[in-house]
CHARMM-style PDB file with segment names, atoms N, HN, CA, C and O in Angstrom:
ATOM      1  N   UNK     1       0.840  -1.177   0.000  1.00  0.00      PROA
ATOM      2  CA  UNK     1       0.000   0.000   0.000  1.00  0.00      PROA
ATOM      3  C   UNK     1       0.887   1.244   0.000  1.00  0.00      PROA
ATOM      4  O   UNK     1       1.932   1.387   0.635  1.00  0.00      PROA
ATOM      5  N   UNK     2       0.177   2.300  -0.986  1.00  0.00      PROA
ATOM      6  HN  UNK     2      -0.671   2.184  -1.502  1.00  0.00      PROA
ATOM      7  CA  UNK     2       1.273   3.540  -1.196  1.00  0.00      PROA
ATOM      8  C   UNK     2       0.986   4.619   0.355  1.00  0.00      PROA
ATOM      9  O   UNK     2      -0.174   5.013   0.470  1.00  0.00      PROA
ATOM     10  N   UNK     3       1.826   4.990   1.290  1.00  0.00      PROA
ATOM     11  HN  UNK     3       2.769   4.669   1.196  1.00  0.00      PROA
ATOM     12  CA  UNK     3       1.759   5.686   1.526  1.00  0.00      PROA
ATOM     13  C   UNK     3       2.499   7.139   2.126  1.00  0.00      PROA
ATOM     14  O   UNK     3       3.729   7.130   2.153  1.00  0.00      PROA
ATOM     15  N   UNK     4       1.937   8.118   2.502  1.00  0.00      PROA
ATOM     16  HN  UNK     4       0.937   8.126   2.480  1.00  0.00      PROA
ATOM     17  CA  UNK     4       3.176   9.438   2.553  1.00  0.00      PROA
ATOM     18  C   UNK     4       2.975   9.928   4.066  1.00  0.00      PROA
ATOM     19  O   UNK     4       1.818  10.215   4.377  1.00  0.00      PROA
ATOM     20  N   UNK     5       3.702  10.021   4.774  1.00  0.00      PROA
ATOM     21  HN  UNK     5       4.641   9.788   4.522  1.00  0.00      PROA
ATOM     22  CA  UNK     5       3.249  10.373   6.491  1.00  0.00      PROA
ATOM     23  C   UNK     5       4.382  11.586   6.770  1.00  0.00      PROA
ATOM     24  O   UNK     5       5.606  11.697   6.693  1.00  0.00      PROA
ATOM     25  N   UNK     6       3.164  12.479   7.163  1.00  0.00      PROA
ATOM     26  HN  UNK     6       2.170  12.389   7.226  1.00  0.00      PROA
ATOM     27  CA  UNK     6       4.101  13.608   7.577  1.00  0.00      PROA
ATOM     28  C   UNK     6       4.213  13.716   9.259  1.00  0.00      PROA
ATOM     29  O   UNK     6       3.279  13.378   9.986  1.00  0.00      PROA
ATOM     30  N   UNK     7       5.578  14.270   9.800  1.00  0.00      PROA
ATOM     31  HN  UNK     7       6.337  14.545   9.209  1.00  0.00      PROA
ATOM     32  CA  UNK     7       5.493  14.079  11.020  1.00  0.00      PROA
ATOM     33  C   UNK     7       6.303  15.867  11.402  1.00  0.00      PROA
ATOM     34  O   UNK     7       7.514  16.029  11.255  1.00  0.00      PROA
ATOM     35  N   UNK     8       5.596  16.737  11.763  1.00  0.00      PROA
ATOM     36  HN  UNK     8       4.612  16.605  11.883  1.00  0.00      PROA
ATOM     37  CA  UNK     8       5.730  17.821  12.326  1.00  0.00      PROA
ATOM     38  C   UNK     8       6.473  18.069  13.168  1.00  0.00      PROA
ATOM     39  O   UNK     8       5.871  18.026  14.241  1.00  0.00      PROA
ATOM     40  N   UNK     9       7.935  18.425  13.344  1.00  0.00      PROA
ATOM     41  HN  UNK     9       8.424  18.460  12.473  1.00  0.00      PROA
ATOM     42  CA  UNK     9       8.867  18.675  14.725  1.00  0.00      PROA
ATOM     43  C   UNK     9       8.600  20.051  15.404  1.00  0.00      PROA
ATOM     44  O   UNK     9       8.078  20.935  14.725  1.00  0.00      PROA
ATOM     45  N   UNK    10       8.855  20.231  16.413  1.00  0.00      PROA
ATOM     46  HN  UNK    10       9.279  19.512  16.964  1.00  0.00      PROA
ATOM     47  CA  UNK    10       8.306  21.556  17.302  1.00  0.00      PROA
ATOM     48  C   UNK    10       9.269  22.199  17.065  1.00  0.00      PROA
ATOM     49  O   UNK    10       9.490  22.913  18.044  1.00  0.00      PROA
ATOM     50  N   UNK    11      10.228  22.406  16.037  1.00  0.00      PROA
ATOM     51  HN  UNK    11      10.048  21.826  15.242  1.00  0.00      PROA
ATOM     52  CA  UNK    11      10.833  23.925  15.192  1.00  0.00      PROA
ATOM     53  C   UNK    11      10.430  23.627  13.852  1.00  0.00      PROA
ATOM     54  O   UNK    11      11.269  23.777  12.964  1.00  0.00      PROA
ATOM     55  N   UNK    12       9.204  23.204  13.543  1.00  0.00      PROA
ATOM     56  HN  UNK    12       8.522  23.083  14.264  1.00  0.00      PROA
ATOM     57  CA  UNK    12       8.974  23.683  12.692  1.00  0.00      PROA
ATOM     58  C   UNK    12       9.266  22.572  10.816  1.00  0.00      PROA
ATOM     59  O   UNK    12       8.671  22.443   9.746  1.00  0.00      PROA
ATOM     60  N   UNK    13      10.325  22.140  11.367  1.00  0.00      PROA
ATOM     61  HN  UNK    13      10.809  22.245  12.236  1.00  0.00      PROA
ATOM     62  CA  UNK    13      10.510  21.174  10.308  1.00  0.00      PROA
ATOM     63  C   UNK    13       9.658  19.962   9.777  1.00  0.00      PROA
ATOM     64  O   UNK    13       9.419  19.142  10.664  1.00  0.00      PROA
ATOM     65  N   UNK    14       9.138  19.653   8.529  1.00  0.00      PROA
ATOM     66  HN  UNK    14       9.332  20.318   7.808  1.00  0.00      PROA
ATOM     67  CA  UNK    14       8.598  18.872   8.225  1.00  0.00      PROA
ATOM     68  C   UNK    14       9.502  17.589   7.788  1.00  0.00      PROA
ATOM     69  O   UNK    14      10.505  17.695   7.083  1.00  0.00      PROA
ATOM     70  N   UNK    15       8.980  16.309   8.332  1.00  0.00      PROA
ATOM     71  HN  UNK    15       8.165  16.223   8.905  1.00  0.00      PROA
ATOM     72  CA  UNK    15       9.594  15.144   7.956  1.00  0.00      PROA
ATOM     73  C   UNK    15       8.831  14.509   7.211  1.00  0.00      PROA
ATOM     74  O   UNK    15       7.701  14.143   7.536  1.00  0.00      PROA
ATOM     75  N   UNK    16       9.392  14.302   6.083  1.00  0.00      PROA
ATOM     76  HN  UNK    16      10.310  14.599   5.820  1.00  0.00      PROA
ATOM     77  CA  UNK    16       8.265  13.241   4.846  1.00  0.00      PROA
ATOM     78  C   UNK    16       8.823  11.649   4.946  1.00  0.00      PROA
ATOM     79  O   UNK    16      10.025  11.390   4.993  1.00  0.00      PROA
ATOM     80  N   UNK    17       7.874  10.735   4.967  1.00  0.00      PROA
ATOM     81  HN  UNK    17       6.897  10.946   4.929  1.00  0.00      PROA
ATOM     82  CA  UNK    17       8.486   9.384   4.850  1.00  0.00      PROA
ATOM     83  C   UNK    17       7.278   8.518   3.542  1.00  0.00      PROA
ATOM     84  O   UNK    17       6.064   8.552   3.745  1.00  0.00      PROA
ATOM     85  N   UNK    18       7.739   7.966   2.562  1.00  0.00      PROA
ATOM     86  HN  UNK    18       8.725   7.939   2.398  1.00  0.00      PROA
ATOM     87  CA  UNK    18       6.746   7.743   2.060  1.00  0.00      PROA
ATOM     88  C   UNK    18       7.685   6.102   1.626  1.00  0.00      PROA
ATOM     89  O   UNK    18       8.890   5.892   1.484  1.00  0.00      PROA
ATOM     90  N   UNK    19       6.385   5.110   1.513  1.00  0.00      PROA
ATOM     91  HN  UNK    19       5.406   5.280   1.628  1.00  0.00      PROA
ATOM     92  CA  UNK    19       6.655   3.505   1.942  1.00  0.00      PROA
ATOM     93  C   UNK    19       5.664   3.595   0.848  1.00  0.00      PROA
ATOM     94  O   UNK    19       5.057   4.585   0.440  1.00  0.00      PROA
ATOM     95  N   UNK    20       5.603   1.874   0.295  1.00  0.00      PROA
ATOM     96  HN  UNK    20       6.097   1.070   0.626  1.00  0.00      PROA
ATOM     97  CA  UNK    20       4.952   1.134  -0.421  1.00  0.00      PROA
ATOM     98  C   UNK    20       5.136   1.694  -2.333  1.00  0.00      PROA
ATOM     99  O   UNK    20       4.484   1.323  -3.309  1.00  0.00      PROA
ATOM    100  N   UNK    21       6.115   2.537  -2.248  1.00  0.00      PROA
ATOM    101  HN  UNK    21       6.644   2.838  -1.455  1.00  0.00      PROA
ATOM    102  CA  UNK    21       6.221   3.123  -3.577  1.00  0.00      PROA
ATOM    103  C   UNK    21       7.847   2.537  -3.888  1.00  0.00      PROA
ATOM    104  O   UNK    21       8.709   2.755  -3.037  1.00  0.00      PROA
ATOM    105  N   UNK    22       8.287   1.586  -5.501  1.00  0.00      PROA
ATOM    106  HN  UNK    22       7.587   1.409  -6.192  1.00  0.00      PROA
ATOM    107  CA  UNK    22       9.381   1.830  -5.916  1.00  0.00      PROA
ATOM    108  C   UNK    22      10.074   2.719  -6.620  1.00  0.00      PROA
ATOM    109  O   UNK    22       9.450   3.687  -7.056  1.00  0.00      PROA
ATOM    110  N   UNK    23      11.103   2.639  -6.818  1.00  0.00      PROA
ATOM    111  HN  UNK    23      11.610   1.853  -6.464  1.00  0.00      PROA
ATOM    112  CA  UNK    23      12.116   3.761  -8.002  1.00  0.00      PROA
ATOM    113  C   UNK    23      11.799   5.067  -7.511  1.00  0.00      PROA
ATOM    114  O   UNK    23      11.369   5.236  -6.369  1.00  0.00      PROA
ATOM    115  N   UNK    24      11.980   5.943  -8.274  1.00  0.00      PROA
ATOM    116  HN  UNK    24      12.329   5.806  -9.201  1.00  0.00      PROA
ATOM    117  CA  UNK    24      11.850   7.386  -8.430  1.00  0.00      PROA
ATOM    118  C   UNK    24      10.689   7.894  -8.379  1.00  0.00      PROA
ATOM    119  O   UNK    24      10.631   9.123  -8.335  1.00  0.00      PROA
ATOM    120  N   UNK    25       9.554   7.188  -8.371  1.00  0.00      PROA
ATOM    121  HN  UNK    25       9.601   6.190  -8.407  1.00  0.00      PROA
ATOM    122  CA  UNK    25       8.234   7.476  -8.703  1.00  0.00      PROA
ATOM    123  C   UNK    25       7.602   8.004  -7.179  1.00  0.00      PROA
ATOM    124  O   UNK    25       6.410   8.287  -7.055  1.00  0.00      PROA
ATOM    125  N   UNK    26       8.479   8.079  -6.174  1.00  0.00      PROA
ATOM    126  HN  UNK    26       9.447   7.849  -6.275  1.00  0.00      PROA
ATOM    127  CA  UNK    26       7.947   8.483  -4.749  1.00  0.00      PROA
ATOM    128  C   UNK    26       8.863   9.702  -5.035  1.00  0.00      PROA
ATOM    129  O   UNK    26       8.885  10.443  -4.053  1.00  0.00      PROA
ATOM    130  N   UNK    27       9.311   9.966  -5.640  1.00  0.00      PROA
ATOM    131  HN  UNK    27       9.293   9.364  -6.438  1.00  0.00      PROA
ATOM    132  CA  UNK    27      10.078  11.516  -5.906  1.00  0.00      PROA
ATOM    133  C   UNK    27       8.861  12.351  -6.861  1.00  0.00      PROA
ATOM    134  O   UNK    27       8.402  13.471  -6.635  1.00  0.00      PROA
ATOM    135  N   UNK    28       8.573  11.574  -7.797  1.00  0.00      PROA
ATOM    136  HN  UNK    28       8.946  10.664  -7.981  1.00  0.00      PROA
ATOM    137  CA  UNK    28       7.109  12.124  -8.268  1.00  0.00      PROA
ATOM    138  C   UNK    28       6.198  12.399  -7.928  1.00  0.00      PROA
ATOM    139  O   UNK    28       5.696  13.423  -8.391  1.00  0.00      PROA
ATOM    140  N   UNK    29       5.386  11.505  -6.777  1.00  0.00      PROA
ATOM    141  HN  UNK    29       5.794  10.673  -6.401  1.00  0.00      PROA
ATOM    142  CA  UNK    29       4.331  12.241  -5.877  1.00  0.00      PROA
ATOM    143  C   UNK    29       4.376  12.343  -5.177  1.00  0.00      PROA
ATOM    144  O   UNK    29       3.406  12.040  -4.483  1.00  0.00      PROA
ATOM    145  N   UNK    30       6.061  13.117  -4.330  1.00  0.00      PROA
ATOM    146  HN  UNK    30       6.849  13.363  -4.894  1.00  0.00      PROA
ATOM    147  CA  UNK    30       5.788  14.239  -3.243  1.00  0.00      PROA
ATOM    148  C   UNK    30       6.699  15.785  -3.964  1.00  0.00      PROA
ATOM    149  O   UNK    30       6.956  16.776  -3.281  1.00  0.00      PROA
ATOM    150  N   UNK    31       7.029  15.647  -5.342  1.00  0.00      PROA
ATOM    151  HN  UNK    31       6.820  14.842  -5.897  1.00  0.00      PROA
ATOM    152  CA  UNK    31       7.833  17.238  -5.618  1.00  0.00      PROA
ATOM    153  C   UNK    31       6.630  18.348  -5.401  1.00  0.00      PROA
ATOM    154  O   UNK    31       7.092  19.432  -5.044  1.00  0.00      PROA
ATOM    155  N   UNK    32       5.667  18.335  -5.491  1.00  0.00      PROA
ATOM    156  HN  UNK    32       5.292  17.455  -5.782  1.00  0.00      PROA
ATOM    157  CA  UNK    32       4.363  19.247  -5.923  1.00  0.00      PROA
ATOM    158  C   UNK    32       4.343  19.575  -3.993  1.00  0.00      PROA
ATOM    159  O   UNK    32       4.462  20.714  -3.541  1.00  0.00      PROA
ATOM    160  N   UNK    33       4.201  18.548  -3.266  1.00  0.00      PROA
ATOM    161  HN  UNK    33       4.105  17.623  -3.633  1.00  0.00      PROA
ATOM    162  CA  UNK    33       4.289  18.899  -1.444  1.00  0.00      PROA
ATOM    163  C   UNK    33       5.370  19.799  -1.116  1.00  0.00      PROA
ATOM    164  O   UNK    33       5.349  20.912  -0.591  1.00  0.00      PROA
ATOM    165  N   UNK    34       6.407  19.016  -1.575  1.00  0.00      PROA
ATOM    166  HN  UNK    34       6.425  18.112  -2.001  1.00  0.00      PROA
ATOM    167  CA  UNK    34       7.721  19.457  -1.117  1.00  0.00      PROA
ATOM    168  C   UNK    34       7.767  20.816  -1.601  1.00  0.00      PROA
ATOM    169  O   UNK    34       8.124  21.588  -0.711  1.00  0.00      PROA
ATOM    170  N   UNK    35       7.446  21.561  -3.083  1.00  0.00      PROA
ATOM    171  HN  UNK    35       7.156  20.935  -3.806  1.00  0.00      PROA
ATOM    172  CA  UNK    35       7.322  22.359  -3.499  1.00  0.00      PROA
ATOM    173  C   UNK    35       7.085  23.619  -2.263  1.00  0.00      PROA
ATOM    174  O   UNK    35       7.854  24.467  -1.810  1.00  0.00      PROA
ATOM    175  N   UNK    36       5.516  23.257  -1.954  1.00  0.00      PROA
ATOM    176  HN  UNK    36       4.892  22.568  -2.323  1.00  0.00      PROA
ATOM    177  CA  UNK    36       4.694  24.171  -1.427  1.00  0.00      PROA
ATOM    178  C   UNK    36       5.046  23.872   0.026  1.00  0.00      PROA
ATOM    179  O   UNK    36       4.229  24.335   0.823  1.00  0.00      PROA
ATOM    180  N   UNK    37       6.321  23.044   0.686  1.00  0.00      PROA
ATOM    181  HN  UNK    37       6.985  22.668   0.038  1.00  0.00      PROA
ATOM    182  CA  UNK    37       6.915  23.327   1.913  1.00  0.00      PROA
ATOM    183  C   UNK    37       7.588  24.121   2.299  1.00  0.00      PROA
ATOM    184  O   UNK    37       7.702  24.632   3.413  1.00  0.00      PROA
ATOM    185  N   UNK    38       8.275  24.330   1.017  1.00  0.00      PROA
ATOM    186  HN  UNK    38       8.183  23.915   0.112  1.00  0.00      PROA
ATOM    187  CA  UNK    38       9.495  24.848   1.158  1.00  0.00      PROA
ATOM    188  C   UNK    38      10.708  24.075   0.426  1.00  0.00      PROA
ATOM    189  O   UNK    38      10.551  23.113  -0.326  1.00  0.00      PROA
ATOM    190  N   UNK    39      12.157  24.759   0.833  1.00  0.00      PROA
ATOM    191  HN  UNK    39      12.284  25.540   1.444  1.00  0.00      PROA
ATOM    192  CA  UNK    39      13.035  24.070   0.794  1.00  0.00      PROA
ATOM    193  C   UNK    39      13.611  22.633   1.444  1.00  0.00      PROA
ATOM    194  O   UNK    39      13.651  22.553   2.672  1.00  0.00      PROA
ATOM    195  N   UNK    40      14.078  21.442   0.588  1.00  0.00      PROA
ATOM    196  HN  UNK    40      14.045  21.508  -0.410  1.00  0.00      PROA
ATOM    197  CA  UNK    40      14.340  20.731   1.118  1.00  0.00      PROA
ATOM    198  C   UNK    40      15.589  20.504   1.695  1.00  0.00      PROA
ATOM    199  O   UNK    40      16.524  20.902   1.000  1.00  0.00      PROA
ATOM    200  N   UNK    41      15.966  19.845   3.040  1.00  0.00      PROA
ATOM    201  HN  UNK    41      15.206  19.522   3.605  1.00  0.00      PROA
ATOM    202  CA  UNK    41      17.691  20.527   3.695  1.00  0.00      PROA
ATOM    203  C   UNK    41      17.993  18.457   3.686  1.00  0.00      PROA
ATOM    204  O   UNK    41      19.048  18.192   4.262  1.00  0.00      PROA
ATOM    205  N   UNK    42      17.382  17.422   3.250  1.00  0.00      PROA
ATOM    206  HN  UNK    42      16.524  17.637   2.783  1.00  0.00      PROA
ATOM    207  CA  UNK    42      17.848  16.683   3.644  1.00  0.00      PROA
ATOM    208  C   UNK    42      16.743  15.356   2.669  1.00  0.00      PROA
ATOM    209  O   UNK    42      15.526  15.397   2.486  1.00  0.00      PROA
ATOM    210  N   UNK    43      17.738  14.302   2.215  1.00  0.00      PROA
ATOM    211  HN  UNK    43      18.726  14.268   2.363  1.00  0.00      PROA
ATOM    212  CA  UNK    43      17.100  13.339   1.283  1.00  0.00      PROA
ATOM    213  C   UNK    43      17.800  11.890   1.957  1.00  0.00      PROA
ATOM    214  O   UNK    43      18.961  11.592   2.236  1.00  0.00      PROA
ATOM    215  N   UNK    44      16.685  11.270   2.052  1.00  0.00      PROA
ATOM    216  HN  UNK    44      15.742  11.513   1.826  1.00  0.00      PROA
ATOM    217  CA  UNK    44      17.888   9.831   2.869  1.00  0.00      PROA
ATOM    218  C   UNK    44      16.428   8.875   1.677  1.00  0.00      PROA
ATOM    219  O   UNK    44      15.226   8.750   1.915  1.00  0.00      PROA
ATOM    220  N   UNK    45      17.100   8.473   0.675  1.00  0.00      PROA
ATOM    221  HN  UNK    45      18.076   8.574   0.482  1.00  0.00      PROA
ATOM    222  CA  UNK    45      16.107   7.273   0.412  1.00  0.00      PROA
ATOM    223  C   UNK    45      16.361   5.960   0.903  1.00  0.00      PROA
ATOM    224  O   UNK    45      17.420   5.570   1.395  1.00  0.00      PROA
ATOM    225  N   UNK    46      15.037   5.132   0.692  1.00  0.00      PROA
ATOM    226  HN  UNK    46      14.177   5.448   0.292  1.00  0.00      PROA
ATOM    227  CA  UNK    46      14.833   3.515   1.612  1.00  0.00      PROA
ATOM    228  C   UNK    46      15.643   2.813   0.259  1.00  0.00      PROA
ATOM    229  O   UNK    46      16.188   3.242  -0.758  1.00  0.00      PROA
ATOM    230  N   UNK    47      15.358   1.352   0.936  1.00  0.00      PROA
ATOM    231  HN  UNK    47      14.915   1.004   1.762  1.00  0.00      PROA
ATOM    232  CA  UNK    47      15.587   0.640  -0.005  1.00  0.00      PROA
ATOM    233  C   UNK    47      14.293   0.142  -1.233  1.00  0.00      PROA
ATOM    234  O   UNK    47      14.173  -0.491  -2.282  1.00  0.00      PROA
ATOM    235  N   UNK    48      13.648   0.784  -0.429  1.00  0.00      PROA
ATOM    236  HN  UNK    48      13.745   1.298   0.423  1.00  0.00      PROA
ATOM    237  CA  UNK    48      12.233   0.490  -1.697  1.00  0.00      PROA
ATOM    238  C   UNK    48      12.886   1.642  -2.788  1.00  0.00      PROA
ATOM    239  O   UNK    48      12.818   1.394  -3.992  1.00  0.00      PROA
ATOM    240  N   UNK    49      13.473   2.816  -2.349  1.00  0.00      PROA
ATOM    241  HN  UNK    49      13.528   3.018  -1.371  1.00  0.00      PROA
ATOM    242  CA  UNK    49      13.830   3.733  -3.543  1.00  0.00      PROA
ATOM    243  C   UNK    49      14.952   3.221  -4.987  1.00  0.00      PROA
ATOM    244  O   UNK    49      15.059   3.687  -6.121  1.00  0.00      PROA
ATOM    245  N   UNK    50      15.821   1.800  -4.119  1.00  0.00      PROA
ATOM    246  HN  UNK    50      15.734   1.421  -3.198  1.00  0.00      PROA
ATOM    247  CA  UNK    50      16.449   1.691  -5.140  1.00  0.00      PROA
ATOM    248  C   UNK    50      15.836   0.353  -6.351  1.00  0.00      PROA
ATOM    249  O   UNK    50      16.403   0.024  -7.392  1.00  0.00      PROA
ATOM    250  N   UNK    51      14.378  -0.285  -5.720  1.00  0.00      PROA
ATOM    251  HN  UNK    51      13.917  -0.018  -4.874  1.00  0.00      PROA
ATOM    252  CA  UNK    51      14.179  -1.140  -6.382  1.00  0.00      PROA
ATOM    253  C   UNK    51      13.482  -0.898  -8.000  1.00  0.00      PROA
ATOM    254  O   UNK    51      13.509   0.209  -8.538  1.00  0.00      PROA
ATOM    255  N   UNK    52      13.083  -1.692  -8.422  1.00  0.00      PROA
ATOM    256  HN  UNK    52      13.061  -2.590  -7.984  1.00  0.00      PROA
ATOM    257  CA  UNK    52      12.440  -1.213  -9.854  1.00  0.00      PROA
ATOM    258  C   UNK    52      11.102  -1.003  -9.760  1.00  0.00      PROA
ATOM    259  O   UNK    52      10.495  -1.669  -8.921  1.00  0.00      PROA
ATOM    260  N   UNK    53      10.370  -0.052 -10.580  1.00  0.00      PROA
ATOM    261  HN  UNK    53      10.862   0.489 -11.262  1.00  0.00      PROA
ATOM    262  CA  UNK    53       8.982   0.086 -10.207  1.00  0.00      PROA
ATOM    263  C   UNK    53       8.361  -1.033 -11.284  1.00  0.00      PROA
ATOM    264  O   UNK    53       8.952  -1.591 -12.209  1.00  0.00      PROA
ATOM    265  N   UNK    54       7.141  -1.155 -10.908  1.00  0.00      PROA
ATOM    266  HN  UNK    54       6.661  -0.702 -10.157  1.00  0.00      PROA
ATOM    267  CA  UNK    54       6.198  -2.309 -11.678  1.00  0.00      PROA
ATOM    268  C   UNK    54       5.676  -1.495 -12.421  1.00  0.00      PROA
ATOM    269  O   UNK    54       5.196  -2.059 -13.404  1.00  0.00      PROA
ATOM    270  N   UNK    55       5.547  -0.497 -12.422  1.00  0.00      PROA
ATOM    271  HN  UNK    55       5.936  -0.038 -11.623  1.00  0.00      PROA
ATOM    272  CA  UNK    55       4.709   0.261 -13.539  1.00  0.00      PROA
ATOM    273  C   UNK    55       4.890   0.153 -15.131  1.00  0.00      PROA
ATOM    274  O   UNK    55       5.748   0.861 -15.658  1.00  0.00      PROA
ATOM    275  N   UNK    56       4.112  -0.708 -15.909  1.00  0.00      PROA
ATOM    276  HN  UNK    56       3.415  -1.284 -15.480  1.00  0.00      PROA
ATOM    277  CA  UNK    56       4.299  -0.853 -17.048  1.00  0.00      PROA
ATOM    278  C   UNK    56       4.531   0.706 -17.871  1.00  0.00      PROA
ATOM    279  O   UNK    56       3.839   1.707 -17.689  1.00  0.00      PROA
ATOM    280  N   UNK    57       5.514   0.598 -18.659  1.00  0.00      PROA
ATOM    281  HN  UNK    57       6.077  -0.215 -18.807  1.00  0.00      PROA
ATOM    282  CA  UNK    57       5.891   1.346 -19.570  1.00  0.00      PROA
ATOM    283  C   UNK    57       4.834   1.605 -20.925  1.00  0.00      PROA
ATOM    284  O   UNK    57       4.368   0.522 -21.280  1.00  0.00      PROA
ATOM    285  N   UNK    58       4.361   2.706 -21.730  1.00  0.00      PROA
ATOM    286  HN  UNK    58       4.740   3.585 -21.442  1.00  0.00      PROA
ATOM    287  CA  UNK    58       4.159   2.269 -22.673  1.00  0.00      PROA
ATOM    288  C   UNK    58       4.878   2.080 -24.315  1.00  0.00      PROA
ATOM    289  O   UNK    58       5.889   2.703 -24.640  1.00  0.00      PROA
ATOM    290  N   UNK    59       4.433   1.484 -24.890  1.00  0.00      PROA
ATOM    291  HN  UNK    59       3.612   0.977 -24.627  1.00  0.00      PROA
ATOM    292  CA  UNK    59       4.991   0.818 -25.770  1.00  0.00      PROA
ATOM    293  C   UNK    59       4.316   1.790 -27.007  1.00  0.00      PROA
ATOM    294  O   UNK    59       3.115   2.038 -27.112  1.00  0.00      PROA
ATOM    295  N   UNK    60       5.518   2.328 -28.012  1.00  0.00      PROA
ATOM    296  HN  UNK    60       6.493   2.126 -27.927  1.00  0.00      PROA
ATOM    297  CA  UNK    60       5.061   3.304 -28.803  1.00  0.00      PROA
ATOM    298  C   UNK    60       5.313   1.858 -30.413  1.00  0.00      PROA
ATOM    299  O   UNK    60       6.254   1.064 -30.457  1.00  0.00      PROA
ATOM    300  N   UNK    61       4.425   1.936 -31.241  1.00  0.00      PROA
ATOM    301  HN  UNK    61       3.661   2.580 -31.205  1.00  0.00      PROA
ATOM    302  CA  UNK    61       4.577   1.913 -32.632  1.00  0.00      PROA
ATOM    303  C   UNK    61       4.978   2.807 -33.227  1.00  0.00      PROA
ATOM    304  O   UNK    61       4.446   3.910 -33.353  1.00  0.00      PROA
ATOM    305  N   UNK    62       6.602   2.197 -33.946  1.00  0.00      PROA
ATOM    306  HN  UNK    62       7.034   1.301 -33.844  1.00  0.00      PROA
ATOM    307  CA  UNK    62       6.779   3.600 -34.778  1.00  0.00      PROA
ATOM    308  C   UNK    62       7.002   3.098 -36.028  1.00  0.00      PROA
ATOM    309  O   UNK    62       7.815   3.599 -36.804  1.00  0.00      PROA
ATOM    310  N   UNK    63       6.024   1.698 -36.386  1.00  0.00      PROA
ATOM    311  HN  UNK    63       5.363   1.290 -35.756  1.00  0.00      PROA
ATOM    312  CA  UNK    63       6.160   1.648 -37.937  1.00  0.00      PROA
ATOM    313  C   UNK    63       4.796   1.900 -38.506  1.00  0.00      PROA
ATOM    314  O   UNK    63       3.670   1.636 -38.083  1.00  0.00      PROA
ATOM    315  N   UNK    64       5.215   2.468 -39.549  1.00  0.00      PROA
ATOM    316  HN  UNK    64       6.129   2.683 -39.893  1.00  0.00      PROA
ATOM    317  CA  UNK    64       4.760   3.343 -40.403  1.00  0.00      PROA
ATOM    318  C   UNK    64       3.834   2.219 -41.666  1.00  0.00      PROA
ATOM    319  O   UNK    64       4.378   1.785 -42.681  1.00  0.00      PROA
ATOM    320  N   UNK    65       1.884   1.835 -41.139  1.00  0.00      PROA
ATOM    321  HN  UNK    65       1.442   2.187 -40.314  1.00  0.00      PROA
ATOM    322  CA  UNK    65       1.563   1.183 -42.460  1.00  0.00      PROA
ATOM    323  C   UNK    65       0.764   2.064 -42.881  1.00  0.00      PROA
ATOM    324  O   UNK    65       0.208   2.933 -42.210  1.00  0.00      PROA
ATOM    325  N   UNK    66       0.625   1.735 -44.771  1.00  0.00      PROA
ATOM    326  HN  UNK    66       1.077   1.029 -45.316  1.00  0.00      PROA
ATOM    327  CA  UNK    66      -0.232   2.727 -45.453  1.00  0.00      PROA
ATOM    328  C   UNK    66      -0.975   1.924 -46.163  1.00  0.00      PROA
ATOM    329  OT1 UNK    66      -1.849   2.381 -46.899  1.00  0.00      PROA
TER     330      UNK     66
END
């Protein structure tokens, strides 16, 4: 299960942890958060970050029938 948990420190800093997502694609749905946080001072990815995502690719035709 995808999820993103924010945990609020009493100066103020936001901690993002987000689980159940592979590859880069948990960099994709939190840039738009992170955006509207602010600056980010610190990146530690899991090991789910270095695995491969399942997300099928799509597949382009680029031959040409007439």
């Amino acid at each position: 299960m995808e999820q993103i948990e924010f945990i609020v420190h009493s100066d103020g800093r936001v901690e993002e942890r987000v689980t159940g997502v592979a590859g880069s694609r948990c960099s994709e749905l939190t840039r738009s958060i992170e955006q509207a946080l602010g600056p980010v001072q610190h990146v530690q990815p899991t090991s789910e970050y270095f695995q491969q995502s399942n997300i099928a690719q799509p597949l382009w035709n680029t031959s040409q029938t007439h």
